[in-house]
N, C-alpha and C positions, 0 to 999 in steps of 0.2 A: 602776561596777557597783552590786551591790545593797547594797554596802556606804556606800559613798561617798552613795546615795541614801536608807539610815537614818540616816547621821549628821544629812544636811541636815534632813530631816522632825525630828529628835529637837532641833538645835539651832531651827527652826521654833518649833517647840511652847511650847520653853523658852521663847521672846522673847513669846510670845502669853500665854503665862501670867506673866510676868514683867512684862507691860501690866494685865493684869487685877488682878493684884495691888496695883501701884502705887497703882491707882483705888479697890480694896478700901478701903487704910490710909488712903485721903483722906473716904469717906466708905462705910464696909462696910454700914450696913445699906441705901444706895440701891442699891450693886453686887451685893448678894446677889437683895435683888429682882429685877434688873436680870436678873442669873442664871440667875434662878429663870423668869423668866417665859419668856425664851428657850428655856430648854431644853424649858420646856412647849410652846412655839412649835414647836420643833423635832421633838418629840413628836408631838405631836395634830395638828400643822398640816393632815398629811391626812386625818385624820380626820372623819366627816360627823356627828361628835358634839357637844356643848356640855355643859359642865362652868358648875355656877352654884354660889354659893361663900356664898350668903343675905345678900347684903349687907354693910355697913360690919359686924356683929356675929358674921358667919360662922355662922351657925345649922347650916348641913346644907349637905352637897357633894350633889351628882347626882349618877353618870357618867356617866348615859346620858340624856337625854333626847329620843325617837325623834320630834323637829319635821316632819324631813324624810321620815317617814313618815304623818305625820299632815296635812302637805298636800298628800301624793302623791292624786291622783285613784283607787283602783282599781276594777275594773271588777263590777257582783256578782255576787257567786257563784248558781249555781242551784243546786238537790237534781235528786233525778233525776227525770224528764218522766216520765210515764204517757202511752201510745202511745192509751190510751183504745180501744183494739181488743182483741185475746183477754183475756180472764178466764177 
């Protein structure tokens, strides 16, 4: 029942972070990146955004930068016609 099926998930969990960690204390600051980047993976992954970080020196984050707007084709707008008939 739903017991027996949160122990499993809780004991799960345990073993998964109990891997993570292992690799942590072997070399933390690779695993935290490592971390770090997936969970932004996991985040943004659907996202139709790009996030740019200024290079090696990190100058300025984005968070939006609208590419995919900006090679979208759109169509142009017109103002409105004059029928050129009654005045």
């Amino acid at each position: 029942g739903y017991t027996e099926q949160a122990v499993a998930e809780a004991k799960g969990q345990s073993a998964r972070f109990l891997k993570v960690y292992e690799e942590y204390k072997k070399a933390p600051d690779v695993t935290r990146e490592r971390i770090y980047l997936e969970t932004m993976e996991r985040v943004l992954g659907g996202a139709d955004k790009l996030v740019y970080d200024g290079g090696p020196s990190g100058q300025g984050v984005v968070p939006y930068l609208p590419l995919g707007e900006l090679t979208t084709k759109r169509p142009p707008t017109t103002g409105p016609q004059s029928s050129g008939g009654n005045r």
